[in-house]
C-alpha positions as CSV (number, residue, x, y, z in Angstrom):
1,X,-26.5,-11.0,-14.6
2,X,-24.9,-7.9,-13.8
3,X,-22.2,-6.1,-15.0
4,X,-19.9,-4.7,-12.7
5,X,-16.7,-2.1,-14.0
6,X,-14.7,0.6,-12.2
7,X,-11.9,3.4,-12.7
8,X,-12.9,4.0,-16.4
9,X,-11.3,7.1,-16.5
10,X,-12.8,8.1,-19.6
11,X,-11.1,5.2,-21.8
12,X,-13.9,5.0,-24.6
13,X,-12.4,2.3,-26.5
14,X,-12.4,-0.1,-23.7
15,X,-15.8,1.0,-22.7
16,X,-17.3,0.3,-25.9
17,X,-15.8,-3.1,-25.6
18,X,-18.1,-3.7,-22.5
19,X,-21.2,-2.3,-23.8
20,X,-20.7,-4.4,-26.3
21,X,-19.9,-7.4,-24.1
22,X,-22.9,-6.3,-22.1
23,X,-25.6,-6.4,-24.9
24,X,-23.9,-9.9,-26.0
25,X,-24.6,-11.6,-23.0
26,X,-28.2,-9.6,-22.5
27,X,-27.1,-7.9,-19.3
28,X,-29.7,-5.6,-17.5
29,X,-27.7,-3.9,-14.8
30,X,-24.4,-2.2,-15.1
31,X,-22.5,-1.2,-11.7
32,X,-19.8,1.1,-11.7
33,X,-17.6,1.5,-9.0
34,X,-16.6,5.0,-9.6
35,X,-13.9,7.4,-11.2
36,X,-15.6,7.4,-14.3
37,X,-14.5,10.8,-15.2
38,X,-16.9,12.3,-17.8
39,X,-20.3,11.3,-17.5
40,X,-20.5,12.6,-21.3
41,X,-18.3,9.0,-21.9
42,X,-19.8,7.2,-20.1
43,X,-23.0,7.9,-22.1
44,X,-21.4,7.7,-25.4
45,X,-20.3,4.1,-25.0
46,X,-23.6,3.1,-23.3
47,X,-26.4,5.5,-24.7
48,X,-28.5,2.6,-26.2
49,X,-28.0,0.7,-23.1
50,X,-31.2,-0.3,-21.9
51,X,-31.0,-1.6,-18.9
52,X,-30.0,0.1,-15.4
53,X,-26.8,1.9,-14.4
54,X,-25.7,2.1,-10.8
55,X,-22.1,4.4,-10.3
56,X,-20.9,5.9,-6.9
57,X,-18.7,8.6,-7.4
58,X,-14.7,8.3,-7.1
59,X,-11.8,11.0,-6.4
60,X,-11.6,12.0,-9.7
61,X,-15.2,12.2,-10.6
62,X,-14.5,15.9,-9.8
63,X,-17.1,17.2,-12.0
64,X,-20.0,17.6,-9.5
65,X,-22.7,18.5,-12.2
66,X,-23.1,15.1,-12.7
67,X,-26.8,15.1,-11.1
68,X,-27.6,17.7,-14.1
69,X,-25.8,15.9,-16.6
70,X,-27.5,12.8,-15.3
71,X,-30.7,14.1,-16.6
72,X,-30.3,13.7,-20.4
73,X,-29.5,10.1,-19.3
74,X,-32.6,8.6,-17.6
75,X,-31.4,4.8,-16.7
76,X,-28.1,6.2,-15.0
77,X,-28.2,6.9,-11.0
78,X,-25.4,8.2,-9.1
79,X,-24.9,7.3,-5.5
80,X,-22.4,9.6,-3.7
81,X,-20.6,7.7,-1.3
82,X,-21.8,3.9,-1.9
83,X,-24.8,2.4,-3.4
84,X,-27.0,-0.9,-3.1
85,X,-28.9,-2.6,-5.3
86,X,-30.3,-5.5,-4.8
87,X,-28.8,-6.8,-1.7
88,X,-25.4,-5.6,-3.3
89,X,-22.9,-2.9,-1.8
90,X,-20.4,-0.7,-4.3
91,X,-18.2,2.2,-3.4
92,X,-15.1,3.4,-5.0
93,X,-12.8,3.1,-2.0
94,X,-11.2,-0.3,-0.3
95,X,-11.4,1.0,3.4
96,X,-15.4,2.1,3.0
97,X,-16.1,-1.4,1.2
98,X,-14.2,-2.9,4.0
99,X,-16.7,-1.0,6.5
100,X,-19.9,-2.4,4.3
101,X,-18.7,-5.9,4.7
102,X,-18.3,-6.5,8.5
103,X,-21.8,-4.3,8.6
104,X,-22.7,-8.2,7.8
105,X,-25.4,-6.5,5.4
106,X,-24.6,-7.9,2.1
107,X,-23.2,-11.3,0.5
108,X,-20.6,-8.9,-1.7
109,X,-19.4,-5.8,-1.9
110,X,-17.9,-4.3,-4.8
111,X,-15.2,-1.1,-4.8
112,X,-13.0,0.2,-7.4
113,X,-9.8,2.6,-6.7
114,X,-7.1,0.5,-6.5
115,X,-7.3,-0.6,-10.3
116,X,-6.4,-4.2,-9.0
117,X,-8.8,-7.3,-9.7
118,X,-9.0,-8.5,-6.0
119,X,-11.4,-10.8,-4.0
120,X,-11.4,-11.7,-0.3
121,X,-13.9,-12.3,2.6
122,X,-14.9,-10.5,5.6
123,X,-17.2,-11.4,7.7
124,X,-19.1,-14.4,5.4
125,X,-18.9,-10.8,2.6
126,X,-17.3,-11.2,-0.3
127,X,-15.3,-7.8,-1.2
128,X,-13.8,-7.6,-4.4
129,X,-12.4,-5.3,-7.5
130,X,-13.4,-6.1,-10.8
131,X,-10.3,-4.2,-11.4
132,X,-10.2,-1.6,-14.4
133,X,-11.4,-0.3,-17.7
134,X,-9.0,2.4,-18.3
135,X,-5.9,-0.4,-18.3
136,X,-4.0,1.8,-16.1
137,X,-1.2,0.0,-14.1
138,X,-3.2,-3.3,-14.6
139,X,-4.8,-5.0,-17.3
140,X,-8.2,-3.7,-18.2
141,X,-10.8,-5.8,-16.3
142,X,-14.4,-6.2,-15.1
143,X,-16.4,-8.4,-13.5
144,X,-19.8,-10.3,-13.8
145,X,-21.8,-11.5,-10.8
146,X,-24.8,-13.7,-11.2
147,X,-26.7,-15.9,-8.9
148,X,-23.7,-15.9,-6.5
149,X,-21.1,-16.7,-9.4
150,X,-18.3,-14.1,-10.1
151,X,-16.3,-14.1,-12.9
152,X,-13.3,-12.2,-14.1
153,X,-13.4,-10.8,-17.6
154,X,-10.2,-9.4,-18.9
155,X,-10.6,-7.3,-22.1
């Protein structure tokens, strides 16, 4: 099962509330979908995480040392514009995840920016928003995705 959250934006409690979530339900990979912020956050709430983190950066992941920050925190990679793993697309932004659907590529793609939980098919591709940690103009929200089954989690 995977994990998949966007537009943190630094909101520690709510990220703490999926890490905890996340070791609940024995979850090995974490996607984020960008604007996380701080990647100093990011590790605070999932420092004993052992399993993979994938992020692309957003707009306001402005601080571009995150490669050397990354290196104090050995089961994070960050993808720059989008990212795949395992036969799975993420960005941060609608129009780019748009583009990686009709590529016909991948079953789903995942993207973040808009802070709103969203699903809807191009091309046989799934693209959908888990939605948001932070809570910002929506409720706080992330997603799981697991042998082809999404689900909606709302914290």
């Amino acid at each position: 099962m995977i994990a998949v959250i966007s537009d943190s934006h630094d909101n520690l409690a709510n990220l703490k509330k999926v890490a905890s979530f996340v070791k609940e339900q024995k979850i090995e990979t974490i996607i984020h979908c960008g604007d996380i912020a701080s990647i100093e956050v990011l590790k605070e709430a999932f420092g004993d995480f052992k399993g993979d983190i994938h992020a692309v950066l957003g707009n306001l992941d402005i601080d571009r040392d995150f490669p050397l920050k990354v290196k104090n925190f050995p089961n994070l990679k960050i993808y720059s514009e989008y990212g795949e793993v395992n036969g799975i697309a993420f960005t941060h932004f609608p129009q780019r995840a748009k583009r990686l659907a009709e590529s016909g590529k991948y079953e789903i793609v995942f993207y973040g920016h808009t802070h709103k939980p969203w699903e809807e098919t191009i091309n046989k591709a799934k693209m959908v928003n888990p939605g948001n940690i932070a809570g910002l103009l929506y409720r706080a929200t992330f997603a799981t995705y697991d042998k082809g089954k999404l689900k909606l989690i709302i914290l």
